[in-house]
N, C-alpha and C positions, 0 to 999 in steps of 0.2 A: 504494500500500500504506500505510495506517496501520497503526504499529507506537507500544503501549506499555511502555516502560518502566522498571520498576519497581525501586525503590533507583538513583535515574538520578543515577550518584555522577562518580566518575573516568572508566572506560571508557562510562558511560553519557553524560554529556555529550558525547561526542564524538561515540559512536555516533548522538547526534540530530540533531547539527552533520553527517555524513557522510549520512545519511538523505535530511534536507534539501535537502542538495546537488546529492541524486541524483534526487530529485524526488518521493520519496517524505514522509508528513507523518508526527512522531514527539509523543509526550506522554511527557513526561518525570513520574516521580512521586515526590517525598518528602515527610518527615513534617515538615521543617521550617520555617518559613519565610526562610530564608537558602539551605534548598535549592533551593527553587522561585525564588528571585532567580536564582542560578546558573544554573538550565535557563533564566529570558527574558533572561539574559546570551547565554547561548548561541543566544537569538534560534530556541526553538523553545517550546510550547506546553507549562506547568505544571500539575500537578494535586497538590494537597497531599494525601496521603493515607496511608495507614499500611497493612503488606502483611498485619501479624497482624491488622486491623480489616475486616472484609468489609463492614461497614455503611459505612464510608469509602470502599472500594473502587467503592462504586456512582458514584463523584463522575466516574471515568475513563469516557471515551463509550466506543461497541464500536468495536472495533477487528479488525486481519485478523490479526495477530499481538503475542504479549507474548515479553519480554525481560525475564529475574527476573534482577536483577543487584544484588541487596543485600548487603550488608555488615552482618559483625557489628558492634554497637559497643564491644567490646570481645575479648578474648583469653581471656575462658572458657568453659567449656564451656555454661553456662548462654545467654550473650552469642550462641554458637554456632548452639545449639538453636533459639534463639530467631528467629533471624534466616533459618537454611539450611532448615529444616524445617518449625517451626511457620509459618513468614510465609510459605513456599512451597505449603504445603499451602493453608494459606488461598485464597493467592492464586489457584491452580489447580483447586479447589470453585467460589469464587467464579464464574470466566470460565466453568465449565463449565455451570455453571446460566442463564447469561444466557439470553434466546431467540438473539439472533445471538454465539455464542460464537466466538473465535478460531479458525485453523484451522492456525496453528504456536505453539510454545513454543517458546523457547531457553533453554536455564539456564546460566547462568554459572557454571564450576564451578572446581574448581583441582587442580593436579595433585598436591596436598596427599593427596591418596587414595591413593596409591603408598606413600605413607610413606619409611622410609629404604631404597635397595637396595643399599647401600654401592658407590654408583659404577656401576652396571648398566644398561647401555639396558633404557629401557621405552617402548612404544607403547598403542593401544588394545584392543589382544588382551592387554594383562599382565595376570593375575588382581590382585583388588583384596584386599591383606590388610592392613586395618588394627591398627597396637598402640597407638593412644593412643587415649581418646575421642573426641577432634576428629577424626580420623580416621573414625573411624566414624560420627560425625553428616555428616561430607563425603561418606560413601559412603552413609549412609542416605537424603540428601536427594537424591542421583541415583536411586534406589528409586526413589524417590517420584515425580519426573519420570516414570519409565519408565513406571510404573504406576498415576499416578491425573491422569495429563493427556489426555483424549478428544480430544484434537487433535495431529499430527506432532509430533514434540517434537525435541527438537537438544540435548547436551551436548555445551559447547564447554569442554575441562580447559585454564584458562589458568597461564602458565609465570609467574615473577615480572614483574609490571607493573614498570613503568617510562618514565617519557617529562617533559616538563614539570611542571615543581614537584615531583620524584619520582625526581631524578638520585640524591642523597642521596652527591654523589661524596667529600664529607668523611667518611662513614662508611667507605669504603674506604681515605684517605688517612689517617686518623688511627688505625684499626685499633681494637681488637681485630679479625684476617680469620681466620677457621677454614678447614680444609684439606677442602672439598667442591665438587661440582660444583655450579652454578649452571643454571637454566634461565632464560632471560628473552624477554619479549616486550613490544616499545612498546608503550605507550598504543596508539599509532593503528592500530598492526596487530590489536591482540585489536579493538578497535572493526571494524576494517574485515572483518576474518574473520566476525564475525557479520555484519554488512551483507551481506558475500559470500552467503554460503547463505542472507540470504532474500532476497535480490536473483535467485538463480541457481536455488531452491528444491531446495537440495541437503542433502545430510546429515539427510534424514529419518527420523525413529527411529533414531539415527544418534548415535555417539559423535566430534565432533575433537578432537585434542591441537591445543592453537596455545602453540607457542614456536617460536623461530626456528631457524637453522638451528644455532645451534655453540652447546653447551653449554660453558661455560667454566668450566675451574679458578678457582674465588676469590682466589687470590694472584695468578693470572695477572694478571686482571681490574683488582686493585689494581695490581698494576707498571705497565700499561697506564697506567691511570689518572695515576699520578703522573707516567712518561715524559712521557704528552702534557701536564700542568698544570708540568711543569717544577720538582718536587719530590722528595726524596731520601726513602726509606722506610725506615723506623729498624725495626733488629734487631727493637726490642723491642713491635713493632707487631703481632705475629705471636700468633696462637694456633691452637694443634694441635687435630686434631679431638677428641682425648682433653679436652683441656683446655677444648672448649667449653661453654656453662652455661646452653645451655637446648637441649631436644629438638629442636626445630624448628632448631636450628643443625647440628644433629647430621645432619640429614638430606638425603642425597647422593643421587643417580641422573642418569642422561643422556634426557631426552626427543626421541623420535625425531616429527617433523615430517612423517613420509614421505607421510602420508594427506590432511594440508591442500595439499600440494604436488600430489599425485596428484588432487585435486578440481579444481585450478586456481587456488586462490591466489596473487595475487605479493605476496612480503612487500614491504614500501615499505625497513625497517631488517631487513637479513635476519642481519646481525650484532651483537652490541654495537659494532662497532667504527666502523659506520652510526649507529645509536641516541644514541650518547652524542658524537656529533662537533661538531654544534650544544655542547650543554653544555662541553664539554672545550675548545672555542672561545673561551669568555671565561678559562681561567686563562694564555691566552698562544698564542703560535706553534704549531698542534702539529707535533711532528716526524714523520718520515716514519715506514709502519708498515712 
């Protein structure tokens, strides 16, 4: 199977590195060239190109399957647009028009779409109601997937990344921690879950949630954290969800797994408490949990 691609950032590099592995060939694609260093770090096959440029896009050979895994470069709505929609769209005309076009898409999506449920299991059957813009360009550019990709398609809503260079464990030791649930899932598991279904060809026109298995309280998360690093956590580290100061902090829910599990997935970090054990390992002994 050759698979590209495209925005081949964080979960992208790995997912070329697991590809690879598996014997399949991957082409990794960004606009930079520090990006394309990273993908022949990675020791798989670059293509510099750009996802809102369809006239670049021709630079990627055909392929049996794309993976639109871009990232905004920034945090507004413009940044958003530009990235989840407009380069999606592109990109998905583009492949469609070739003579040998792909015959799956996966879009990397996030469970950003849910928005806040103040603390409520949600799965793939929860209706999507977004109230911020971003929200609704996150839900608009799953539209778009559903509906203008001529080949099987895959949304896979991922929970908060985390895994290598992306512990960020001083952010929960030193606080400001708001009082919400957390979703999370490794690096290597959101990689590997896409790998899975098109290794398995599964989740065809087809929505997964990938987060792990335990949704965790944020202060929890933090107390852990300091427990195993062998640090005391000050009163005054603390902020209430009232007191948080941006929306995206404000926003709680518990992501239900039940559907990647019932496909067949085995998570590798099926808890933060697996995830973060490597990292938590260099501030010291950890103690027992």
């Amino acid at each position: 199977m050759n698979v590209a691609i495209i925005g081949c950032g964080y979960v992208g590099l790995e997912l070329g590195r697991q590809l690879v592995r598996t014997g399949h060939d991957a082409v990794g694609v960004r606009r930079s060239a520090d990006g394309i260093r990273a993908i022949e770090n990675a020791e798989f096959t670059g293509v510099r190109a750009d996802a809102t440029d369809a006239d670049s896009l021709a630079a990627i050979p055909d392929v049996d399957a794309v993976v639109y895994a871009a990232s905004a470069d920034g945090r507004d709505s413009d940044a958003a647009r530009n990235a989840y929609v407009d380069g999606l769209r592109t990109t998905l005309e583009h492949f469609t028009e070739r003579d040998s076009p792909p015959g799956r898409t996966v879009y990397a999506s996030s469970t950003g779409v849910y928005g806040d449920r103040g603390g409520a299991w949600v799965d793939e059957s929860t209706p999507l109601e977004p109230k911020t813009e971003r929200q609704e360009i996150l839900v608009e550019a799953e539209r778009i997937v559903r509906e203008a990709s001529h080949a099987d398609w895959t949304i896979a809503r991922f929970a908060g990344l985390y895994g290598p260079d992306r512990y960020r464990i001083e952010r929960y030791l030193d606080g400001p921690v708001s009082e919400r649930y957390l979703n999370l899932i490794h690096r290597d598991d959101a990689a590997g879950a896409v790998r899975y279904v098109l290794d398995e060809g599964l989740a065809r026109n087809d929505t997964v949630l990938v987060a792990d298995d335990k949704p965790v309280w944020k202060p929890t998360l933090a107390d852990w954290l300091a427990e195993q690093c062998g640090v005391e956590r000050s009163s005054t580290g603390w902020e209430t969800k009232t007191e948080a100061t941006s929306k995206r902090a404000r926003t709680s829910k518990r992501c239900s797994n039940e559907k990647l599990r019932r496909i067949g997935y085995e998570l590798r970090y099926p808890t933060f408490r697996d995830g973060y054990r490597d990292a938590v390992s260099s501030c010291g002994e950890p103690t027992s949990v």
